[in-house]
Backbone as a chain_set.jsonl record, in Angstrom:
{"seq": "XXXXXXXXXXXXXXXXXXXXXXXXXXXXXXXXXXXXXXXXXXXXXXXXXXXXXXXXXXXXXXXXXXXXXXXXXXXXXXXXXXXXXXXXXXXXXXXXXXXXXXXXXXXXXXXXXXXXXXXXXXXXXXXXXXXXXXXXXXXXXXXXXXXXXXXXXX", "coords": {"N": [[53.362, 93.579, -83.867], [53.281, 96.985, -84.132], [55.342, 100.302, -84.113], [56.682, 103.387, -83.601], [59.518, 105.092, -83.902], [60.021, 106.544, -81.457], [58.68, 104.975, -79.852], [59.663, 102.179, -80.117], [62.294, 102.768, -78.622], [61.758, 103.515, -76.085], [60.256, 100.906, -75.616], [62.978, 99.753, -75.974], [64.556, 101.139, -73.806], [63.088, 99.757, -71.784], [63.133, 97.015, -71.564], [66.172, 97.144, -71.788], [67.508, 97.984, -68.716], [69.897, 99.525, -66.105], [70.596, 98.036, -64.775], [70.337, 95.286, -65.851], [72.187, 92.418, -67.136], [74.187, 93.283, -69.535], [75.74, 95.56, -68.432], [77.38, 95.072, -66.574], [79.882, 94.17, -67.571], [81.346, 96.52, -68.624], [82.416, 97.946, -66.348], [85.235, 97.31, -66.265], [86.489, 98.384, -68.395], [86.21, 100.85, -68.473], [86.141, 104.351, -67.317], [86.699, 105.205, -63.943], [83.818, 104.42, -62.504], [82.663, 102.993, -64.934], [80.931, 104.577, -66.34], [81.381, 106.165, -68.459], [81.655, 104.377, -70.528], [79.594, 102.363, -70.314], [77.426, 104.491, -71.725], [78.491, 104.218, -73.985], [77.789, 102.235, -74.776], [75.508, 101.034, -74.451], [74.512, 103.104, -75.692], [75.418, 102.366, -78.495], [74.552, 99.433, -78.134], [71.435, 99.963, -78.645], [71.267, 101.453, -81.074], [71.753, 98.911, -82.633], [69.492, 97.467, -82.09], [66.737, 99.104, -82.772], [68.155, 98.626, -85.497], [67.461, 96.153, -85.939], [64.536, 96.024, -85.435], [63.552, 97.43, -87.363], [64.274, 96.307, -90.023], [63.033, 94.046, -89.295], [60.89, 94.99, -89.245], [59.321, 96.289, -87.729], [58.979, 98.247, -87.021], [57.088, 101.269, -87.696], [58.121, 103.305, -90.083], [58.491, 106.684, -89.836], [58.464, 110.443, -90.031], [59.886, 111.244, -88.374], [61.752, 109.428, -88.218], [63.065, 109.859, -90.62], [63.856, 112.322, -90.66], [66.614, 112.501, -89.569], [68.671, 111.685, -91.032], [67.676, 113.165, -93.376], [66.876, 111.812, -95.357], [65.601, 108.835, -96.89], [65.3, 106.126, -95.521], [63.787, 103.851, -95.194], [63.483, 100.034, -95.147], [63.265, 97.896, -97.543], [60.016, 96.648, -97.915], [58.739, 97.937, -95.244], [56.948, 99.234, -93.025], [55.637, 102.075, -93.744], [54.706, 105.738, -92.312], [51.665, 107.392, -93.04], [52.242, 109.94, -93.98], [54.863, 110.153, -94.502], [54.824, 108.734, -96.953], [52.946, 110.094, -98.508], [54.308, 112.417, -98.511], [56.659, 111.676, -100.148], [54.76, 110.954, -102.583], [54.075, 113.695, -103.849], [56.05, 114.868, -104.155], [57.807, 115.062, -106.991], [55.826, 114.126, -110.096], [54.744, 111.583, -109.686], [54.788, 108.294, -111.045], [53.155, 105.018, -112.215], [52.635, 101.964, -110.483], [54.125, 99.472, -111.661], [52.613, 96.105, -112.172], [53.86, 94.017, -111.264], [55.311, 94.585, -109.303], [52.91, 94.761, -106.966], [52.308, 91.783, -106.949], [55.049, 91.289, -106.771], [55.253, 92.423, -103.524], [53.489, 90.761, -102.524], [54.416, 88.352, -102.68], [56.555, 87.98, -101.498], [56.534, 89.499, -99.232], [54.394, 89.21, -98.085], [52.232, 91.369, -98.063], [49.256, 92.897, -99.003], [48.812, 94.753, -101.1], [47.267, 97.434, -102.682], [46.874, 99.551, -104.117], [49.601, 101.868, -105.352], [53.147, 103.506, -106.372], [55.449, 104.644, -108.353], [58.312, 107.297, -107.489], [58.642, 109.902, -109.158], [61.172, 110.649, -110.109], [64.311, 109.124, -110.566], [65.924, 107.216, -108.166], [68.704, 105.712, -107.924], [70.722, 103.603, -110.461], [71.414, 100.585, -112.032], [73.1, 98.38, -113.654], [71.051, 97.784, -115.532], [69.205, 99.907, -115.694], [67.75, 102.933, -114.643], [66.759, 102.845, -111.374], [64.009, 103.397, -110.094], [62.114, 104.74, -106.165], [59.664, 102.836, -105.135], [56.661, 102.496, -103.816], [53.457, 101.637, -101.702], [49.604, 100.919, -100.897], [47.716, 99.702, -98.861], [44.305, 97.606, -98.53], [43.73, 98.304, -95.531], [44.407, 100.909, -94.866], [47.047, 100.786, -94.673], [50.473, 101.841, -95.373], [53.075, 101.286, -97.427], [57.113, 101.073, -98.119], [58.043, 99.562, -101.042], [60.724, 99.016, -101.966], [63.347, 99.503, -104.168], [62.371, 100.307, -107.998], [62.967, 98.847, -111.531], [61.568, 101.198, -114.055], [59.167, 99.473, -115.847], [58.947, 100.827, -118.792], [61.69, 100.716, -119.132]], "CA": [[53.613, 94.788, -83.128], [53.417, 98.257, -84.888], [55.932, 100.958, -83.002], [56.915, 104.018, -84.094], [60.729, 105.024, -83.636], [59.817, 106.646, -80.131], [57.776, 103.691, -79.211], [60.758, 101.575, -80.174], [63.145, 103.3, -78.169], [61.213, 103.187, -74.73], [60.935, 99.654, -75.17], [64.377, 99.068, -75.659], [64.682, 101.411, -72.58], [62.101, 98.951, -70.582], [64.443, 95.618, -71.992], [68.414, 97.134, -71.285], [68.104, 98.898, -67.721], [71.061, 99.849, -65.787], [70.96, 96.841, -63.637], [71.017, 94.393, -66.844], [73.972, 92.094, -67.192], [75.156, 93.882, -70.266], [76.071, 96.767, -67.749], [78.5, 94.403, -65.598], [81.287, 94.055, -67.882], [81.935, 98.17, -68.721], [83.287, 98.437, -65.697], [86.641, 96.897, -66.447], [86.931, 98.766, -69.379], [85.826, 102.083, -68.373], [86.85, 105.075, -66.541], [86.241, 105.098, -62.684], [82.461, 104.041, -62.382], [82.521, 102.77, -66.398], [79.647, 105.359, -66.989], [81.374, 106.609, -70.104], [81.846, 103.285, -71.684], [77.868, 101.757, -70.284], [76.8, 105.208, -72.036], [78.505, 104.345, -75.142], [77.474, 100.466, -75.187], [74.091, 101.156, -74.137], [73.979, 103.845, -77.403], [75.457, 101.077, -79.621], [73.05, 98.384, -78.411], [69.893, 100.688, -78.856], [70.994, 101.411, -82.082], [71.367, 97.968, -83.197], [68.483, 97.179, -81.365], [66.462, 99.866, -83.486], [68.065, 98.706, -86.453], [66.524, 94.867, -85.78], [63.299, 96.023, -85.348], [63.405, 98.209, -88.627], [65.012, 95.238, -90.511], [61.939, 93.011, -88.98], [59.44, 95.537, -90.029], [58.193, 96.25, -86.796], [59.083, 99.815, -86.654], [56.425, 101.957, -89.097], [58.734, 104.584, -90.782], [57.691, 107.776, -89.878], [58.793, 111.482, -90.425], [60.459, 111.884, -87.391], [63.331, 108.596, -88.605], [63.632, 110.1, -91.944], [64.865, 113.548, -90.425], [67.52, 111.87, -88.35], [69.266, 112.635, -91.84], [67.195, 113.58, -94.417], [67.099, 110.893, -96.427], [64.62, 108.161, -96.998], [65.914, 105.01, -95.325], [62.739, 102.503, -94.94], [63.472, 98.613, -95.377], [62.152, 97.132, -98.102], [58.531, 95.627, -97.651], [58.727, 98.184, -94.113], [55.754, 100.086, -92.927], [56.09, 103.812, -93.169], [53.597, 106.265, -91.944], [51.238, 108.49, -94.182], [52.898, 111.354, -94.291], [55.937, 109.971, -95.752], [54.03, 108.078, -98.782], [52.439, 111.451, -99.69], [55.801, 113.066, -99.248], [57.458, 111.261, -101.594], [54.242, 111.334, -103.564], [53.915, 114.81, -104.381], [57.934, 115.779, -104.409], [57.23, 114.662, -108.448], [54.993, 113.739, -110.718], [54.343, 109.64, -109.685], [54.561, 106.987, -112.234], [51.818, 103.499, -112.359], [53.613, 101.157, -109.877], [53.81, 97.612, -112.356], [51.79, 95.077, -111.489], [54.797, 92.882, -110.967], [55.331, 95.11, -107.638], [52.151, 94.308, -106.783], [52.145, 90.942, -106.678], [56.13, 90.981, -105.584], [54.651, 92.661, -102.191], [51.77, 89.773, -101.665], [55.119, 87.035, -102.594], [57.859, 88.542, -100.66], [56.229, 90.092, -97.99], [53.094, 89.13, -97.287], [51.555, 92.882, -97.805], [48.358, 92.832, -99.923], [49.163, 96.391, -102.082], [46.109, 97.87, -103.852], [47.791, 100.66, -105.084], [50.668, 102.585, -105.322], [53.356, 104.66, -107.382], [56.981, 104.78, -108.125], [57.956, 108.072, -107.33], [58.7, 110.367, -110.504], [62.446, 110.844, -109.693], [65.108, 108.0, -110.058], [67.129, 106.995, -106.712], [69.935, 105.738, -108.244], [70.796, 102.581, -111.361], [72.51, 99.614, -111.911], [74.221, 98.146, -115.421], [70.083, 97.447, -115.973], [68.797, 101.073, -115.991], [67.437, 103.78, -113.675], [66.057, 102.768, -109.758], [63.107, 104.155, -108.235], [61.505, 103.832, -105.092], [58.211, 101.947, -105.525], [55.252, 102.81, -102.27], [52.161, 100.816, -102.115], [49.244, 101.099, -99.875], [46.31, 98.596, -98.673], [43.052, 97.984, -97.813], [43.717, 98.312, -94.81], [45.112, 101.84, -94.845], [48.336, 100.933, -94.36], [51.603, 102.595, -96.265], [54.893, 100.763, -97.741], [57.974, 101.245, -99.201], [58.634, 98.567, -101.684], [61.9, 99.035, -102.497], [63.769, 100.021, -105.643], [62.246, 99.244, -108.865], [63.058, 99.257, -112.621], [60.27, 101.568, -115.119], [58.877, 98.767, -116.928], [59.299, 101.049, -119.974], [63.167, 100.624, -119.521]], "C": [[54.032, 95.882, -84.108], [53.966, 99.044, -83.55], [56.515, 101.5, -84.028], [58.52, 104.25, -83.333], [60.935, 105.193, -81.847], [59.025, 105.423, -78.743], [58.822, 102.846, -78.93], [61.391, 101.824, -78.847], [62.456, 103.255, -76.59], [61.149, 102.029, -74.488], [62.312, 99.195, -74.77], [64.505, 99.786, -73.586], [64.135, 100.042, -71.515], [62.802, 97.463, -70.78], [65.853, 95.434, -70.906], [67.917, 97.829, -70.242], [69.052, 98.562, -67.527], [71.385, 98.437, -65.017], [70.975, 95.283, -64.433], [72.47, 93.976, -66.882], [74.728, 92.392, -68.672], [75.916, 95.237, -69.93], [77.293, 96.386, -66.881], [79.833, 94.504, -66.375], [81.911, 95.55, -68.232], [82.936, 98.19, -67.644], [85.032, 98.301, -65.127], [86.929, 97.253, -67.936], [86.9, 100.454, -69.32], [86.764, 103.332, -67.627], [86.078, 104.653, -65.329], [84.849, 104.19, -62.148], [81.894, 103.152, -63.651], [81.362, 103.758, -66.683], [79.822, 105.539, -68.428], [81.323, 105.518, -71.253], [80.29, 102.377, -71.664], [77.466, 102.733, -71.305], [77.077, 104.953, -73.716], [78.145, 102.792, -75.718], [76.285, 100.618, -75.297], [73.77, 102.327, -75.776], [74.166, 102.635, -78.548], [74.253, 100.272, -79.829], [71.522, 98.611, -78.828], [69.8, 100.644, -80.049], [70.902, 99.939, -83.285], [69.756, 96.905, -82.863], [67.248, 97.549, -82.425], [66.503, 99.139, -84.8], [67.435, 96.767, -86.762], [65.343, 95.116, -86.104], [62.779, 96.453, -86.717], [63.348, 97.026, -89.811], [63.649, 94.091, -90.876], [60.811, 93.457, -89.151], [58.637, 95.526, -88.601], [58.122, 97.483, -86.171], [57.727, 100.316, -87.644], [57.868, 103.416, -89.38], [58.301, 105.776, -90.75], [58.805, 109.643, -90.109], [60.341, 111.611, -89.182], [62.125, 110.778, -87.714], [63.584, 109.626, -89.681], [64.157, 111.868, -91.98], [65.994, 113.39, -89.587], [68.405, 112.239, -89.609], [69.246, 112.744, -93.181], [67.277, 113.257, -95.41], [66.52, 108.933, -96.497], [65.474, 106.555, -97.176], [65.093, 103.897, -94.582], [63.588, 101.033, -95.465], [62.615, 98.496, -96.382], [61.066, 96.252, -97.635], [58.292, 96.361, -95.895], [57.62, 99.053, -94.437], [55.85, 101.551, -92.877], [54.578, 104.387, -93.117], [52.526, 106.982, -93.421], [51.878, 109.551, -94.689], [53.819, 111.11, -94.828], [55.309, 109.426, -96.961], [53.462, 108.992, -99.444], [53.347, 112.333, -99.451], [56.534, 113.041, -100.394], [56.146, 110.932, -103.106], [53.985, 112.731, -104.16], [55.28, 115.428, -104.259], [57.873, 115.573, -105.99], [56.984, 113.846, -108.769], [55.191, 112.061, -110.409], [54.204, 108.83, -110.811], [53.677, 105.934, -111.409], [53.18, 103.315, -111.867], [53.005, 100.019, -110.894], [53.077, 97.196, -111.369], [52.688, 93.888, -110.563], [55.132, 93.389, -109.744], [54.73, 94.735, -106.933], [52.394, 93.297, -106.124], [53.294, 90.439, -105.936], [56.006, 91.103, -104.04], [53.928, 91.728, -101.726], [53.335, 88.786, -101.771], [55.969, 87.271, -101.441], [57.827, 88.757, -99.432], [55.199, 90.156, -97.135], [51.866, 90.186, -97.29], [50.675, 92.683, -99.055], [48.213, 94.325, -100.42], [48.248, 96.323, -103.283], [46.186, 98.7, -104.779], [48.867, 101.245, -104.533], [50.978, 103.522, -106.733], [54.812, 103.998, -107.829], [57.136, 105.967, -108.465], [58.724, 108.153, -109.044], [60.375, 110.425, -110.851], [63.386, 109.21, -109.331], [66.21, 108.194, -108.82], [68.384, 106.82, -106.753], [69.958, 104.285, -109.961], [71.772, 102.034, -111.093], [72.422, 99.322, -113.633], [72.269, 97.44, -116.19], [69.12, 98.917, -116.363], [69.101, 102.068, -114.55], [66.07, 102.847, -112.913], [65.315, 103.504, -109.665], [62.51, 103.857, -106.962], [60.002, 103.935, -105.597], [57.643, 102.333, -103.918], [54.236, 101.996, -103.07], [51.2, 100.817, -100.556], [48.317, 99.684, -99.641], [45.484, 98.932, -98.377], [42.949, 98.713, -96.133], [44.136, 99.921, -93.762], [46.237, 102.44, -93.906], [49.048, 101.286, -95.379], [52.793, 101.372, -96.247], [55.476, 101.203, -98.631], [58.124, 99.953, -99.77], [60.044, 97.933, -101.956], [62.11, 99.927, -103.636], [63.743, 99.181, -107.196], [62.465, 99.999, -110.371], [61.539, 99.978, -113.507], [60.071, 99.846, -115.998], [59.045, 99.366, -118.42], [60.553, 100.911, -120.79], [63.24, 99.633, -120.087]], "O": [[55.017, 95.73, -84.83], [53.562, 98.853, -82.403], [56.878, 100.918, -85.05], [58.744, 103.65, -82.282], [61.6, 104.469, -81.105], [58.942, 105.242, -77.528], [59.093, 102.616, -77.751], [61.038, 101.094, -77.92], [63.25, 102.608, -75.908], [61.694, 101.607, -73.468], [62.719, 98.576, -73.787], [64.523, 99.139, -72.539], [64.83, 99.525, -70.64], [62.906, 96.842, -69.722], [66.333, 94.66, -70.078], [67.65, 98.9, -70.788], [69.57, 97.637, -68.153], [72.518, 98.004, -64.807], [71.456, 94.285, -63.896], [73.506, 94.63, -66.759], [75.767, 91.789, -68.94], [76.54, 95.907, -70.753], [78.108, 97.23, -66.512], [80.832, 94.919, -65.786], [83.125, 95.641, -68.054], [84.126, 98.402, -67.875], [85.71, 98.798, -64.228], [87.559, 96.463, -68.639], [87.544, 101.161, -70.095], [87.971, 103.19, -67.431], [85.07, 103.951, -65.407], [85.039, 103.271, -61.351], [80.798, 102.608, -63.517], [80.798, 103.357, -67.701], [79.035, 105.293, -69.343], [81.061, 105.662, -72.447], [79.849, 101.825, -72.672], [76.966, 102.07, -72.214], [76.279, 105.298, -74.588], [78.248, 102.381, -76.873], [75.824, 100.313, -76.397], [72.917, 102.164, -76.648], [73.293, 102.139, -79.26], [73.414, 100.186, -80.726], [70.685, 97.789, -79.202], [68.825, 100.113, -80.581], [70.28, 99.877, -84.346], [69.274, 95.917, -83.415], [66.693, 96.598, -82.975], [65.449, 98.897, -85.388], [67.055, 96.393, -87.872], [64.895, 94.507, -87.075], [61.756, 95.965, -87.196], [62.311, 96.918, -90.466], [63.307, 93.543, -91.924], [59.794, 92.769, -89.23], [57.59, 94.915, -88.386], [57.49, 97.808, -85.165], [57.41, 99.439, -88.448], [58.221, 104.267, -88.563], [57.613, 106.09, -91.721], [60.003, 109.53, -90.367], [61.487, 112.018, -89.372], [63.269, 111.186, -87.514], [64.567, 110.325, -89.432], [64.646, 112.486, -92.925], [66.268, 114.333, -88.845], [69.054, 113.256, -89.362], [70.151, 112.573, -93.997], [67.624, 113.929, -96.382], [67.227, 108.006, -96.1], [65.985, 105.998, -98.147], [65.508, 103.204, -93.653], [64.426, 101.243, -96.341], [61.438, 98.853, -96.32], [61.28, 95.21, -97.015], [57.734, 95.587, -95.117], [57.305, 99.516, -95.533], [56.174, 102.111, -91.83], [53.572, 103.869, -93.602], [52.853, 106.936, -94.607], [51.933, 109.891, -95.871], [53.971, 111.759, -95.863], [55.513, 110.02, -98.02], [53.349, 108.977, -100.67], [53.306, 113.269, -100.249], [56.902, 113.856, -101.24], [56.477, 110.744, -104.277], [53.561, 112.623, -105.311], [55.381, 116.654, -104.297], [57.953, 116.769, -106.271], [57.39, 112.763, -108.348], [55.948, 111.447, -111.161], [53.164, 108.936, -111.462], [53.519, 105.989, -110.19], [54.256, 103.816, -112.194], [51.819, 99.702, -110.979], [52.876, 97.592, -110.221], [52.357, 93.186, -109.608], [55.29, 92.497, -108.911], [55.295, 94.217, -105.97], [52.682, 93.388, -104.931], [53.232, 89.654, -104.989], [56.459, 90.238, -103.289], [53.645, 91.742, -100.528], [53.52, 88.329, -100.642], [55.891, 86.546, -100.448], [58.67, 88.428, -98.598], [54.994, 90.725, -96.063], [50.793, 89.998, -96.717], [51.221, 92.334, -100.102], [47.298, 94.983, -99.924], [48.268, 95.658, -104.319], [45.744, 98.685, -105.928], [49.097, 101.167, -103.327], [50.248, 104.005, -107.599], [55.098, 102.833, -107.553], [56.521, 106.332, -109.467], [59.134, 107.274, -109.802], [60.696, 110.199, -112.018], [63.267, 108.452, -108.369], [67.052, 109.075, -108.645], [69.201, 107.392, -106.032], [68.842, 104.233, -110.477], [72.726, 102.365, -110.39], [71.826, 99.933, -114.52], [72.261, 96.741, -117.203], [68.369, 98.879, -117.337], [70.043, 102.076, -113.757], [65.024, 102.391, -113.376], [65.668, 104.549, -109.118], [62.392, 102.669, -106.663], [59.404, 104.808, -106.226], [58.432, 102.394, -102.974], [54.091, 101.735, -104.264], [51.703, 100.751, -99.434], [48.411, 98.724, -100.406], [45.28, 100.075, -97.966], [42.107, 99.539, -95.78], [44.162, 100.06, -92.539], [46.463, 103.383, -93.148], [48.492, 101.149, -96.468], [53.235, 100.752, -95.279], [55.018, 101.651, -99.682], [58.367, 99.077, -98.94], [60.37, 96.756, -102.109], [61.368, 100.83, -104.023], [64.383, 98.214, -107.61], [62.283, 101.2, -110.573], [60.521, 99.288, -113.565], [60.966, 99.31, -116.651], [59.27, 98.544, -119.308], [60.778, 100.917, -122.0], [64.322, 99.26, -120.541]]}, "num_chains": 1, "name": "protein.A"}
């Protein structure tokens, strides 16, 4: 199952209605009717809900998550749309994704990656160098983030 954040989110709707038994116990915690405390359980559970599906790679990553707050928060080995993979390809200059990416994507994750990049710009380092994020696409013309990977030149 491919589902975009909005896709997501209607399911969950079509899952938790109001008449679900995670709606029964609010009302001994709540005010009058528990509305305010269903409204804030029911946000919780969505969002962990959400963050399952993301987790499980069954969200695709698309523009519309990564303005929630502007800042590029795919799962490793998760599907993101087009438009983010040539976002973060043309923000700068792209480096050759290793080969060892490559083939980490077919071990790890199952994703057969024909090409890719790592973008030009490091994300962050550890006591081994400078992080970037690694994208890779397929035959299939599908998009991923890889994760965060070392320059082989480091």
């Amino acid at each position: 199952m491919r589902l975009n954040q909005s896709e997501a989110y209607k399911l969950y709707d079509e899952l938790f209605t109001d008449d679900n038994p995670l709606g029964l116990c609010v009302s001994v915690f709540g005010d009058k009717d528990g509305s305010s405390v269903f409204n804030a359980w029911n946000k919780l559970t969505k969002n962990i809900f959400i963050k399952w599906m993301k987790d499980h790679h069954t969200i695709v990553y698309d523009m519309d998550m990564w303005k929630i707050d502007n800042t590029l928060n795919a799962a490793d080995g998760q599907e993101i749309s087009e438009d983010v993979y040539n976002e973060m390809m043309n923000v700068v200059p792209p480096m050759k994704l290793p080969a060892s990416a490559i083939e980490g994507a077919r071990e790890f994750y199952s994703i057969n990656i024909t090409a890719g990049f790592l973008a030009g710009e490091p994300a962050t380092c550890d006591n081994l160098g400078l992080l970037y994020r690694a994208f890779g696409t397929s035959n299939e013309h599908r998009f991923y983030y890889l994760g965060l990977l070392h320059h082989r030149s480091e």
